[in-house]
N, C-alpha and C positions, 0 to 999 in steps of 0.2 A: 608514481603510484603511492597511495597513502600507504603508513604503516600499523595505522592502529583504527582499534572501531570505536564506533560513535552510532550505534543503533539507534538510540533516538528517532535522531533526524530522519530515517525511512520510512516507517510507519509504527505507531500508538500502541506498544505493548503486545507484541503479534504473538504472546506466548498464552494471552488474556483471550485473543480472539482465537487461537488451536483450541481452548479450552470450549468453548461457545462452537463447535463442529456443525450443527443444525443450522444456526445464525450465518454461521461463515459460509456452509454449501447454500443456501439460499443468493446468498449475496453474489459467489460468483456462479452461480446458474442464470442470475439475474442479468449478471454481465453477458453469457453467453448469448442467451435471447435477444438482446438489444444489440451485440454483435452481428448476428446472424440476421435481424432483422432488417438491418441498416447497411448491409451488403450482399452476399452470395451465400449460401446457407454450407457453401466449402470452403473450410478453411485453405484449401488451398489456391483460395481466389479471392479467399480475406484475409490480408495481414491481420486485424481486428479480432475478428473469431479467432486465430490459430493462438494468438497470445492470450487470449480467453481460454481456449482450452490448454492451454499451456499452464499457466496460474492454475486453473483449476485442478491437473492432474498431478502437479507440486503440493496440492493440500491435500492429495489423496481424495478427490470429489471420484466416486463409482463411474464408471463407462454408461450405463445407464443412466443416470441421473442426467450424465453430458448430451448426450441422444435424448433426452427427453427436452430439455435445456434448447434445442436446435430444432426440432419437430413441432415446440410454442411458437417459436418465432413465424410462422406461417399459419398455423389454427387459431392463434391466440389472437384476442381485439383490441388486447393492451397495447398503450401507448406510452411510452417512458420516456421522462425528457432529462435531459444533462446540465445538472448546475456544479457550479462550483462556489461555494461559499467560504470568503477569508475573512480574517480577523484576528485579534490578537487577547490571550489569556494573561491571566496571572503573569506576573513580573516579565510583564510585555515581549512574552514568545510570540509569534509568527503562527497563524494554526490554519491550512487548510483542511476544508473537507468537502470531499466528492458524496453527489450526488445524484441516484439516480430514480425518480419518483412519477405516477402515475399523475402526483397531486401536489401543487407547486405547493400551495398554500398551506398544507398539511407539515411538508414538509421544512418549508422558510419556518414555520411556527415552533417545530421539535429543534431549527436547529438555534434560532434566535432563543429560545427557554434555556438550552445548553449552555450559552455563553454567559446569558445574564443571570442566572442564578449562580454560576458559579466563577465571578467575578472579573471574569470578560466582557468584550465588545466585537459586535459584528460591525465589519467595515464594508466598503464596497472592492467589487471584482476590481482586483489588483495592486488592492493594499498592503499584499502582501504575498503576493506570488514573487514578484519581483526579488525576493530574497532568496529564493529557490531557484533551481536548475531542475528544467525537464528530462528527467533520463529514464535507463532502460537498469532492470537492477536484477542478475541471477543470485541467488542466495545459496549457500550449501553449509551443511553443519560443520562444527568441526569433527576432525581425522584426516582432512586432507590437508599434505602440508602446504605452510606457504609457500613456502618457494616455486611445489608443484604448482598450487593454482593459480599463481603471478605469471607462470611462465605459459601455461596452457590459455591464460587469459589473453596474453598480448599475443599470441600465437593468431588467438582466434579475431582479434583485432576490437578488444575493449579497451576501454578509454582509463579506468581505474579498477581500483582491488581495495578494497578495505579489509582485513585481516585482524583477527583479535582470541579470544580464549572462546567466544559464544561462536564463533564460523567463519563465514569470508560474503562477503557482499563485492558482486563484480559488476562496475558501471558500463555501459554502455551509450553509445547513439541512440536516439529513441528507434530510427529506423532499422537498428543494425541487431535490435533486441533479441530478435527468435535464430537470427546466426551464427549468434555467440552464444545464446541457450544451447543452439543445437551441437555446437562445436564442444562444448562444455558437458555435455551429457552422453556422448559418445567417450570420452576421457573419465569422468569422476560418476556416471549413471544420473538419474533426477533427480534433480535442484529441488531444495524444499518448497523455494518461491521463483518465479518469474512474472514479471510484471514490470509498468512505467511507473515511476515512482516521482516525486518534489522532494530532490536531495537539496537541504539547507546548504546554504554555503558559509555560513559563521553558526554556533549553534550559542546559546543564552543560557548560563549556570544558573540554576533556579534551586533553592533551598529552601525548609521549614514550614512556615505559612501559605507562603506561593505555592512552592513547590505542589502540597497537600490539593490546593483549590484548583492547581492546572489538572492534578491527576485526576479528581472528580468530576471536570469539564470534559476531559476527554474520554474518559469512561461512557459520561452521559450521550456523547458524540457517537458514540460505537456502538450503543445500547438502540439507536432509533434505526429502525428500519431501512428509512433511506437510503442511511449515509453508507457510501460503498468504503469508503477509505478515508483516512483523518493521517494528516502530515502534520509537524511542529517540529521548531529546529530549539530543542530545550537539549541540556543536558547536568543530569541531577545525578549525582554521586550514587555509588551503588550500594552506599551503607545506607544514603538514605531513601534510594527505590524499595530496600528489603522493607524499611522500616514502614512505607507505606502501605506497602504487602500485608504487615501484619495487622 
């Protein structure tokens, strides 16, 4: 089990997108409907849906809003298709991003602009997935200790634990995701996040220049509609993530 965290690598500044509440509940109501439309409209006959509404009740999304989210999926005439776009930024990180769009073309165009104006390259599927591992990732703030949640983890039969001053990120099997959610929330109550995630498996120190030009790339990635989720295995010192900040 790892000892220390590397936030990074899970997902693009998730403290950026808490703030963006409107953007982020669209995003996973989005999910929910293409969940529910692409299976059984119960979660408990879709693993899919249940970790859609799982994710979503980790962001605090209303009960309502979830219910409305699963009641499109059958009224609605939308059609939503699944890309995945890779490619690599500023001081050649690794940067997936999911997508999920009514309009291919609309959105290949928001996300190819992303990359090239801010001094990346779009590559083709699986330029860079390859450096990632597909997994399952509960997340919980800090207050709980390590120790507890290392041992509550393997208990519940997760695969790792990353642990740090900002929380604890608990890997999983991708199939084994909502198990050890649920095994984990009966012990420590809801997880902030639940979801599949592209954990890096080496991550790439990026500083100054680069650093500045990945963060405005991935911004720009977060900011388009489509894109459901943006992965990148960077990791940029914390004196100078503040200093971005400001």
């Amino acid at each position: 089990m790892a000892g220390h965290s590397k936030w990074a690598n899970i997902q693009h500044r998730k403290g950026k997108q808490d703030a963006r509440r409107s953007k982020l509940f669209s995003k996973l109501s989005k999910e929910i409907t293409v969940a529910a439309k692409m299976g059984a409209p119960d979660p408990n006959f879709n693993p899919r849906l249940r970790l859609a509404i799982l994710a979503a009740k980790a962001q605090s999304v209303p009960r309502d809003n979830i219910e409305r989210a699963i009641k499109k999926s059958t009224a609605g005439t939308e059609s939503f298709e699944e890309i995945r776009y890779e490619g690599f930024g500023p001081g050649g990180v690794g940067v997936i991003a999911e997508v999920l769009t009514d309009n291919r073309n609309r959105a290949a165009s928001e996300v190819r602009s992303a990359f090239a104006k801010n001094g990346g390259n779009l590559g083709e599927t699986g330029s860079v997935a390859f450096l990632f591992d597909r997994v399952g990732a509960v997340e919980y703030p800090a207050g709980v200790a390590a120790e507890a949640m290392l041992e509550a983890a393997i208990d519940a039969g997760a695969r790792d634990v990353d642990s740090g001053e900002d929380g604890h990120l608990v890997y999983t099997a991708p199939d084994e995701l909502a198990s050890v959610a649920a095994a984990l929330e009966t012990k420590f109550g809801e997880a902030s996040s639940v979801k599949l995630v592209w954990k890096a498996q080496n991550l790439i120190e990026v500083a100054d220049g680069p650093a500045s030009s990945l963060m405005k790339m991935l911004d720009a990635l977060d900011d388009c509609d489509d894109v459901q989720n943006v992965y990148a295995n960077y990791d940029i010192a914390a004196e100078e993530m503040e200093r971005l900040a400001n």
